[in-house]
C-alpha positions in Angstrom: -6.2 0.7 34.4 -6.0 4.3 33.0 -7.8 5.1 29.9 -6.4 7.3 27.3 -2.8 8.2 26.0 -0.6 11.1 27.4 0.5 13.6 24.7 4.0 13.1 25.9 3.9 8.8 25.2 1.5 10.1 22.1 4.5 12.4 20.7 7.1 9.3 21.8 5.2 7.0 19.7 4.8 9.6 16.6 8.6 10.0 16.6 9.8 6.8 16.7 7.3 5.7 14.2 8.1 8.9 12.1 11.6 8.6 12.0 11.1 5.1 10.8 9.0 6.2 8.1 10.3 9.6 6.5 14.0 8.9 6.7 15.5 8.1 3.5 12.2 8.1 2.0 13.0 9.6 -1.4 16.0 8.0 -1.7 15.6 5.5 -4.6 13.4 5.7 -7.9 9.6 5.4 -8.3 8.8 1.4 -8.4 7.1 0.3 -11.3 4.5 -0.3 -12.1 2.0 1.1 -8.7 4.5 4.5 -8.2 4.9 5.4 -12.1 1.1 5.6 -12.1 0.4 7.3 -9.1 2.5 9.9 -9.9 2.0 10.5 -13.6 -1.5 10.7 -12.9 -1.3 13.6 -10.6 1.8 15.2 -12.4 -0.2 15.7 -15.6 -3.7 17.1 -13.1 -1.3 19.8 -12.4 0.1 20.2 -15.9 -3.4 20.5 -17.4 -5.0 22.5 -14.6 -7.8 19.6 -15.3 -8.8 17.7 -11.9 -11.8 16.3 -12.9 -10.5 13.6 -15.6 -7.5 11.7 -14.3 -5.3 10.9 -17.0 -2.0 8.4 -17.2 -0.3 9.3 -20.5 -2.2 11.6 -21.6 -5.3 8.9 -21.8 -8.1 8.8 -19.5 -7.7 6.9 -16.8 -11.0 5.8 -14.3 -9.5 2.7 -12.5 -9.9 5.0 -9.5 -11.6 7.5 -7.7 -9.7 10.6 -7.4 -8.8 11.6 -4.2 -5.4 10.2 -3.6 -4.6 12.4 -7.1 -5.5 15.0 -5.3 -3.3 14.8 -2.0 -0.1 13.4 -4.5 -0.5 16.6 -6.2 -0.9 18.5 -3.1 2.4 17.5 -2.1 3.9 18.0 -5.4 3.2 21.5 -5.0 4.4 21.3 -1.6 7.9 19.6 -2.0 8.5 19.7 -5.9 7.7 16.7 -7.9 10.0 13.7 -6.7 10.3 10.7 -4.8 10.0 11.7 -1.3 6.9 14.0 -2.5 5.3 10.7 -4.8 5.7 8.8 -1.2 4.9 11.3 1.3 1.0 11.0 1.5 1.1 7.5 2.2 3.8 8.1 4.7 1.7 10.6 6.2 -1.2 8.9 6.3 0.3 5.6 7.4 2.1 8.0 10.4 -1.8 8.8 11.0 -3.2 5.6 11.3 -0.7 4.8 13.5 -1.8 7.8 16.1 -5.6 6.7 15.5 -4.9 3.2 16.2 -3.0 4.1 19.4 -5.6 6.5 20.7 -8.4 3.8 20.2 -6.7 1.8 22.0 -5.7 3.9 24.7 -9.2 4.6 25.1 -10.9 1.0 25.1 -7.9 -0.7 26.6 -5.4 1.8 28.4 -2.5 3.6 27.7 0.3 0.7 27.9 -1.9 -1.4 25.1 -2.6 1.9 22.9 0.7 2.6 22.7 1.7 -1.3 22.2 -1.1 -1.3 19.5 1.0 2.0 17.4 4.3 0.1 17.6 2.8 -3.3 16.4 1.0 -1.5 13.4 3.4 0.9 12.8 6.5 -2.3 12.3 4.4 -4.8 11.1 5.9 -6.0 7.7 3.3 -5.0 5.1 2.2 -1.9 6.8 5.7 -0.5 7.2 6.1 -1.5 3.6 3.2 0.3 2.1 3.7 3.5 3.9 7.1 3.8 2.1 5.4 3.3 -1.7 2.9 5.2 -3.3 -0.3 3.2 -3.6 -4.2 4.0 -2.7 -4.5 0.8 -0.8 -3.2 3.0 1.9 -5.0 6.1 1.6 -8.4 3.8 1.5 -6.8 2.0 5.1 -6.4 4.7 6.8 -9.8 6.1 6.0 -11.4 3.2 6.8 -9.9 2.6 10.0 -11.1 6.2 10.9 -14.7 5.3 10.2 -14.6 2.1 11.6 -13.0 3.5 15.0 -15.8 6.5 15.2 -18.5 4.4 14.5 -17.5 2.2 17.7 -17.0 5.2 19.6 -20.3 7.6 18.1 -22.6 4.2 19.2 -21.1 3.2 22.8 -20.1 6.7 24.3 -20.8 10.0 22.1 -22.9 10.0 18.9 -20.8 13.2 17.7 -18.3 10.7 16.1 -20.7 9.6 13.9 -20.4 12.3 11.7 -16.9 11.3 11.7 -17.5 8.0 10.7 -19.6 9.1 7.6 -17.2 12.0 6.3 -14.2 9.1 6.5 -16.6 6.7 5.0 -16.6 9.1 2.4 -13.2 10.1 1.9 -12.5 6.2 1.8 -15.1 5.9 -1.0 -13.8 9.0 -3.1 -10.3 6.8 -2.2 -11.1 3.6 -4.1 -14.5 3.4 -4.9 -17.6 1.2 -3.5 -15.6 -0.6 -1.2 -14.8 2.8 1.2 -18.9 2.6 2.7 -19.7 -1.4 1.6 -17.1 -2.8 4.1 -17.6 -0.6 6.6 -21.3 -1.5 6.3 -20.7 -4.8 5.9 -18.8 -5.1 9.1 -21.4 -2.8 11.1 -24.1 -5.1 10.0 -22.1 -8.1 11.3 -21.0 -6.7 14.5 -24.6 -5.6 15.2 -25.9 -9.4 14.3 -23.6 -10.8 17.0 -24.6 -8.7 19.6 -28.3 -8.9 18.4 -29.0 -5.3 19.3 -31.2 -4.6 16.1 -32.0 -0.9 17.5 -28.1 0.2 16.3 -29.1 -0.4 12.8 -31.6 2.5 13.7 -29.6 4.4 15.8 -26.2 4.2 13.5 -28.3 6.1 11.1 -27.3 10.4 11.1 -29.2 12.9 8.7 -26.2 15.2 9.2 -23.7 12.3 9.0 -25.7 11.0 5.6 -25.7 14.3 4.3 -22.0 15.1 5.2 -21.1 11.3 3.2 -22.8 12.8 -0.1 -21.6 16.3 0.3 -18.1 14.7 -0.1 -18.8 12.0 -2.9 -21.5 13.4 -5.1 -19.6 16.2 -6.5 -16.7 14.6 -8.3 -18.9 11.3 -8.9 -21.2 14.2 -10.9 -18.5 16.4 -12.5 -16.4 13.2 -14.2 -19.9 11.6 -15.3 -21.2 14.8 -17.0 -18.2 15.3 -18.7 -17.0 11.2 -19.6 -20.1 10.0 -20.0 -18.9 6.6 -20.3 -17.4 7.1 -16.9 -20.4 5.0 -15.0 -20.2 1.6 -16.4 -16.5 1.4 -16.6 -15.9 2.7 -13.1 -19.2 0.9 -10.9 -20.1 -2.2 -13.1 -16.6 -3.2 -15.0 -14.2 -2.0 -12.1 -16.3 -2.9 -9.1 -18.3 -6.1 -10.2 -17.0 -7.8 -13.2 -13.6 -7.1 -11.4 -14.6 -8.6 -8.1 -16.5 -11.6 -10.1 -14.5 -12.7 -13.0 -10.6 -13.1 -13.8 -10.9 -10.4 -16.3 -8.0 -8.3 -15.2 -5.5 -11.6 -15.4 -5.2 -11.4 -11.3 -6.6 -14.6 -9.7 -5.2 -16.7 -6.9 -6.4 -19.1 -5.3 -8.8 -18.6 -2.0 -5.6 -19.2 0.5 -3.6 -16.6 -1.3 -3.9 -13.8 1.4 -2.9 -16.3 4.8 0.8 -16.7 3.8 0.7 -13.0 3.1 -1.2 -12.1 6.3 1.7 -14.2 8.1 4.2 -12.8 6.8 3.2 -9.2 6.6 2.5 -9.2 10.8 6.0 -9.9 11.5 7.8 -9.4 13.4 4.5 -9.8 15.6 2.5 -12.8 13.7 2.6 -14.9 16.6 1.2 -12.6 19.2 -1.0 -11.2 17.0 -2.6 -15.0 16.5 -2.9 -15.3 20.0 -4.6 -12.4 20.6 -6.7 -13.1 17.9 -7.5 -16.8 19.9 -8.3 -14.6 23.2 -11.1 -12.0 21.5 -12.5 -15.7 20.3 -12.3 -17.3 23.2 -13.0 -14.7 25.6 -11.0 -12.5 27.6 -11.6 -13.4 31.6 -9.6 -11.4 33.0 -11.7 -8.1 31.6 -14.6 -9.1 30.4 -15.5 -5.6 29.9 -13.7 -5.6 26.7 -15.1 -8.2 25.0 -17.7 -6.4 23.1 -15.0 -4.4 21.2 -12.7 -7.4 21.2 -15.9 -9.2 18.9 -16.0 -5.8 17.0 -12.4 -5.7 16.3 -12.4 -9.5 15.5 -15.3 -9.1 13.1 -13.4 -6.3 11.6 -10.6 -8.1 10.4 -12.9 -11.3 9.5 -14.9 -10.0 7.5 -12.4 -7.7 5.3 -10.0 -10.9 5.1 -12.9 -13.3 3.9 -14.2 -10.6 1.4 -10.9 -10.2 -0.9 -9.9 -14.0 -0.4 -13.5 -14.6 -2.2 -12.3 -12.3 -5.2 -11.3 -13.1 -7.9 -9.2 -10.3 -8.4 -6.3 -10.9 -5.6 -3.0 -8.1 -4.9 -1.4 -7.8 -2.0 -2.4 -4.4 -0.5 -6.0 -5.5 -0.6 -5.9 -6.5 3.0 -3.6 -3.6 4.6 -6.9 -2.8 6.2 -7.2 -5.4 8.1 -4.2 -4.6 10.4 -5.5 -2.0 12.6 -7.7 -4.2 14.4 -5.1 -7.2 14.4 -2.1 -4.9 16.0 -4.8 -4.0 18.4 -5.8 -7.0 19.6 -2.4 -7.9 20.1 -1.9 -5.3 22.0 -4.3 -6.1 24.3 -3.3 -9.4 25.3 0.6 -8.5 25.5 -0.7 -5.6 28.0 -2.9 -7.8 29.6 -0.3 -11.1 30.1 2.6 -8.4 31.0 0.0 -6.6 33.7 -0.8 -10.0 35.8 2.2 -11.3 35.1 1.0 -14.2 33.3 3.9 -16.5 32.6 2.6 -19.6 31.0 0.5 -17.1 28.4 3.8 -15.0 27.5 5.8 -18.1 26.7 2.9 -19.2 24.5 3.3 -15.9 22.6 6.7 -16.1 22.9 6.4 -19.8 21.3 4.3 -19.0 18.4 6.5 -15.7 17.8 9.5 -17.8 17.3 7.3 -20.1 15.0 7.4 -17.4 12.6 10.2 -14.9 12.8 13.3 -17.2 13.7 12.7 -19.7 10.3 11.8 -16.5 8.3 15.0 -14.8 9.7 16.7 -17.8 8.7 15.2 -17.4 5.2 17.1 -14.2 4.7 20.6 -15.5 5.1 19.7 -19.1 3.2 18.1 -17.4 0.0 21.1 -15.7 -1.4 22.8 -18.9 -1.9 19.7 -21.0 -4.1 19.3 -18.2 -6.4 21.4 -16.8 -9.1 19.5 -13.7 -10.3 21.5 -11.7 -8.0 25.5 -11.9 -5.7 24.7 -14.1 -3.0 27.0 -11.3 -1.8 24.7 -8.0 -2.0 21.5 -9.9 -1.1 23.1 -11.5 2.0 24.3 -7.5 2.8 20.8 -6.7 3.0 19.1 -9.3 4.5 21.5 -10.1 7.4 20.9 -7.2 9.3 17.2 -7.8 9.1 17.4 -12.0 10.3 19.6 -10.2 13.2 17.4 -8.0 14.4 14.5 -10.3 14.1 16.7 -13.2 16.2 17.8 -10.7 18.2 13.9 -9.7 19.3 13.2 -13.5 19.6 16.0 -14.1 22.2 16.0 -11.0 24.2 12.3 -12.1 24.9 13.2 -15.5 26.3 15.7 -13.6 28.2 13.6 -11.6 29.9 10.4 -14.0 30.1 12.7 -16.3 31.7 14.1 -13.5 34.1 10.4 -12.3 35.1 11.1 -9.3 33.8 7.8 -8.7 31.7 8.0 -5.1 31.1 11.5 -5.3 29.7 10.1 -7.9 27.6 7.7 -5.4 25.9 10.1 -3.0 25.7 12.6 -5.0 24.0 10.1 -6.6 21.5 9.2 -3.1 20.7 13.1 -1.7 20.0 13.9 -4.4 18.0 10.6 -4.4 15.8 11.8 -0.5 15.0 15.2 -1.7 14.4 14.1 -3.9 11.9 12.1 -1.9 10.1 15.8 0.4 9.8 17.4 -2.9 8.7 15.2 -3.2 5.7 15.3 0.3 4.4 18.5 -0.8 2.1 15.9 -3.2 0.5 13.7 -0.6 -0.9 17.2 1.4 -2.5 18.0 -2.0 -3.9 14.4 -2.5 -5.6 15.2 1.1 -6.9 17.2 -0.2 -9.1 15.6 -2.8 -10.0 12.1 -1.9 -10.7 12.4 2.0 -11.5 12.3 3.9 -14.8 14.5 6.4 -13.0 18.2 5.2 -14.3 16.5 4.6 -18.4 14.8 8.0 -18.1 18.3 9.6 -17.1 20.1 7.5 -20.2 16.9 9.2 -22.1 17.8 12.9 -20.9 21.5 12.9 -22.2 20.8 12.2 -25.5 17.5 13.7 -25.8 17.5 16.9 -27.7 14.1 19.0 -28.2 11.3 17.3 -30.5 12.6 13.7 -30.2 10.2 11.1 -29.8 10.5 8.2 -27.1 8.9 5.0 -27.2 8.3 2.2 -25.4 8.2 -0.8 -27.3 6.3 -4.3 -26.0 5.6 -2.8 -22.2 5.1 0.7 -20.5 7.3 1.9 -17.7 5.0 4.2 -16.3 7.1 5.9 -14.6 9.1 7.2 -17.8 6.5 10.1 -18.7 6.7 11.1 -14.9 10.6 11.9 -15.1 10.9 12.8 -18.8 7.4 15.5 -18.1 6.2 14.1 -21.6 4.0 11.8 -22.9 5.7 8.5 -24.9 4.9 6.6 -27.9 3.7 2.7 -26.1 4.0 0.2 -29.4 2.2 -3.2 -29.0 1.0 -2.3 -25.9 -2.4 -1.2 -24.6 -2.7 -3.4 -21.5 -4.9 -0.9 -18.1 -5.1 1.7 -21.2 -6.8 0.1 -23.7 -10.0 1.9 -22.5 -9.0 5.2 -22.6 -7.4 4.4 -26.1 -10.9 4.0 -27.0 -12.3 6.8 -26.0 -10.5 9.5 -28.3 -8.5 9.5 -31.3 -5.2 7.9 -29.5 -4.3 6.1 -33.0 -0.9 8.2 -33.4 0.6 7.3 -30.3 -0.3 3.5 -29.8 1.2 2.0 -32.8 1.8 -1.8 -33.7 5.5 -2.7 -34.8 4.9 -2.2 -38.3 3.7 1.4 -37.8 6.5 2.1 -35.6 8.9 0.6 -38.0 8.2 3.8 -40.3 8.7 6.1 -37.8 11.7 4.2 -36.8 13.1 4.2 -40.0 12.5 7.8 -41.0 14.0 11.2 -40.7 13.3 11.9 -36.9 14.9 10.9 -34.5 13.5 8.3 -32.1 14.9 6.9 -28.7 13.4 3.3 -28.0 13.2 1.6 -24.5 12.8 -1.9 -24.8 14.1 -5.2 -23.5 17.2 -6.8 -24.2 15.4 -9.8 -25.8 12.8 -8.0 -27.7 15.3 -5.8 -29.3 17.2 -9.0 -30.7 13.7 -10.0 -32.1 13.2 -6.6 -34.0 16.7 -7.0 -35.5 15.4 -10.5 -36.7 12.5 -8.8 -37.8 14.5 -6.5 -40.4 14.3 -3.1 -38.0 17.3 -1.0 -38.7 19.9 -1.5 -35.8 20.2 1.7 -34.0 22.6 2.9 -31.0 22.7 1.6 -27.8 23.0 4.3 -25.2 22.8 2.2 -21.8 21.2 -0.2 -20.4 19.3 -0.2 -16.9 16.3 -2.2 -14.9 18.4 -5.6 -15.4 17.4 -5.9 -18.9 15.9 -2.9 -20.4 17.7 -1.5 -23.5 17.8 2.8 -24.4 18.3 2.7 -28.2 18.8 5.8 -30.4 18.0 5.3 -34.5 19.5 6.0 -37.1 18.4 9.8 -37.7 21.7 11.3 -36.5 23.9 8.8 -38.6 24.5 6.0 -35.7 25.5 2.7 -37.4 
């Protein structure tokens, strides 16, 4: 079969996927909490000129390595600091890891199965979903995925990529920390075990590769110690270990947490990506040359999955990783069943697919109606269209499995995946309004007039300093800042109620954000009531004092 991808089907591939991904993309607010941060963080690097220290209201901020501040700012400077800019990086590099993907596979498996392998990852649920927010979990995937797919390629055909597969490690590192060289290394050392060819421990080894890995880490890793020198134990022991070992930042699940959300993030491809899971465990017969990077893909997503389902410290992004070598494996057996026309093994695919997508797709038009935080009406609006398209997929394939026709099976499996990810682009405009600061930060900017002082009382929406360009009062809150709270003299702007109360109460004039509920309790509390200039996020109250005479 030929190896490789033509730049024509490479370009194909980039376009479809690309379209999918930068269309509409700045078209609703920054979702809170993951895109206030992300942004603020690099908004205020470029206000300060200081890229050393990350910052997230105006208080340091080490959760993460710095990277991903860098490239959001980049783009800020690029496109002007909005939406589409906040989400372009991981759009971008999501885009990328699509190519990479496709060209791996291309190269290991042919061109059909590399470019099956860039449609599957490029539509699967969570990854199509994560390139459209902005988060580091993709930034640290992509990354990853490069170092993982040079390493393959610098041991079995040309060393060269191993200096590839220590700058990514790298980059992945500066991206989120310990975990950007640990699994990588984790999952070499596996692979390596299985095949029980000891000598690659040896021979994965690169002075210039090493060198290349410190040359991008040391510096910054240097620069923010020196100058935070509490910097260290926060970032490596607190964030890395106790984080990993211990419940401390309130985010435990149970072990099984990330197999529903591994389920339902493959779709619309979770059963074919299961079965060609079961054929790099079993064995491919057919082409037995590809087993060894079948194991190696297989021990790739094993080892990631079983490594954050043992932490204590569960999200959902934490396994985006692990989809690279899933859509790729999937590939390969859809290419392989649709090459020798293997009947009985695409109706088993076929079987398992509709195991999944049709009662999921059937989900979408019964949830409206046994819920009653939103219309049944504007929820069934956007989930229809998605449980079509997803049907739709479903039955064309038994269409054309039934007619022989393999290759239009593929081709239709691959249309409607692309039209679903259209279908739920309404669902991220919906969250928009929702879960972004965007609409209570405009309420803020009518009646704002120069030197008032906004607060947000009980939470933080972190997007708020984003879109107001200013720092804001947080009142009994300290929550992922309560560490750099400690670290300088913060005492003026994270105030208890009965602090705030004075500045509520005095001659300034003060603009509070708070929820509907909480406001009621203040009231109770004796607070002078104030004037209530709109409401937005469901539930969240923009309430003026009484410095300009409001009763």
């Amino acid at each position: 079969m030929e190896r490789g991808l033509r730049t024509g089907i490479l370009c194909l591939l980039l376009l479809l996927v690309g379209v999918l991904y930068f269309s509409f993309l700045g078209s609703h607010g920054l979702l809170e909490p993951d895109e206030g941060r992300y942004s603020e963080i690099p908004r205020e690097m470029l206000e300060s000129g200081d890229w050393v220290t990350p910052r997230l209201n105006y208080v340091k901020y080490f959760e993460k390595p710095v990277l991903h501040y860098w490239l959001t700012a980049l783009s800020f400077k690029l496109f002007g600091e909005n939406a589409f800019a906040s989400r372009f990086v991981p759009a971008l590099l999501a885009l990328a890891g699509v190519a990479v993907t496709a060209i791996f596979g291309a190269t290991c498996f042919g061109g059909r199965a590399g470019f099956l392998s860039g449609i599957i990852l490029g539509t699967s649920l969570a990854y199509f979903a994560m390139a459209h927010i902005n988060i580091i979990d993709m930034t640290l995937t992509f990354f990853l995925t490069v170092a993982l797919f040079s390493y393959y390629l610098g041991i079995t055909r040309d060393r060269g990529w191993l200096l590839v597969f220590y700058t990514a490690a790298g980059l992945a590192t500066l991206s989120k920390g310990l975990v950007g060289f640990l699994l990588p290394g984790i999952v070499i050392f596996c692979w390596i075990a299985y095949t029980r060819r000891w000598i690659l421990i040896w021979e994965s080894l690169s002075l210039s590769g090493i060198l290349l890995f410190l040359l991008v880490t040391v510096p910054w890793f240097t620069l923010v110690s020196l100058r935070n020198p509490e910097f260290p134990y926060f970032f490596f022991i607190y964030e890395h270990f106790v984080r990993y070992t211990t419940t401390v930042h309130g985010r435990f699940e149970p072990w099984w947490f990330f197999i529903p959300i591994l389920l339902a993030g493959l779709l619309p491809w979770t059963g074919f990506t299961l079965t060609g899971a079961s054929d790099a465990i079993l064995g491919t017969k057919e082409r037995g040359e590809d087993q060894e990077v079948g194991a190696y893909l297989l021990i790739w997503f094993l080892v990631i999955f079983l490594f954050f389902s043992f932490s204590k410290s569960k999200l959902i992004p934490y396994i985006l990783p692990v989809f690279p070598p899933l859509a790729l494996l999937a590939a390969r057996s859809l290419d392989i069943w649709s090459y020798l026309g293997s009947s009985r093994a695409l109706r088993f695919g076929l079987f398992c697919a509709s195991l999944f997508t049709l009662p999921f797709a059937a989900a979408l038009v019964a949830y409206p109606f046994f819920q009653d935080r939103f219309p049944a009406q504007e929820l069934l609006r956007l989930g229809v269209p998605v449980a079509i398209t997803m049907a739709l997929g479903t039955l064309f394939g038994w269409f054309f499995w039934y007619r022989r026709r393999y290759h239009s099976l593929l081709t239709v499996l691959c249309l409607c995946a692309l039209l679903q990810g259209m279908a739920f682009k309404p669902l991220f405009r919906f969250y928009g309004t929702i879960l972004s600061a965007k609409e209570l930060a405009g309420i803020i900017q009518t009646e704002r007039r120069p030197g008032d002082l906004v607060a947000n009382v009980g939470e933080y929406h972190q997007g708020l300093p984003f879109y107001l360009k200013e720092r804001i009062l947080l009142v009994d809150y300290l929550g992922e800042l309560e560490f750099g709270y400690r670290q300088e003299n913060q005492t003026t702007w994270f105030l208890d109620r009965e602090a705030f109360r004075g500045i509520w109460e005095g001659e300034n004039r003060v603009l509070m954000v708070l929820p509907e509920a909480r406001y009621e309790m203040l009231l109770q509390e004796g607070f002078l009531p104030g004037k209530i200039l709109g409401k937005a996020m469901r539930d969240q109250l923009v309430v003026l004092n009484r410095a300009d005479g409001a009763q």
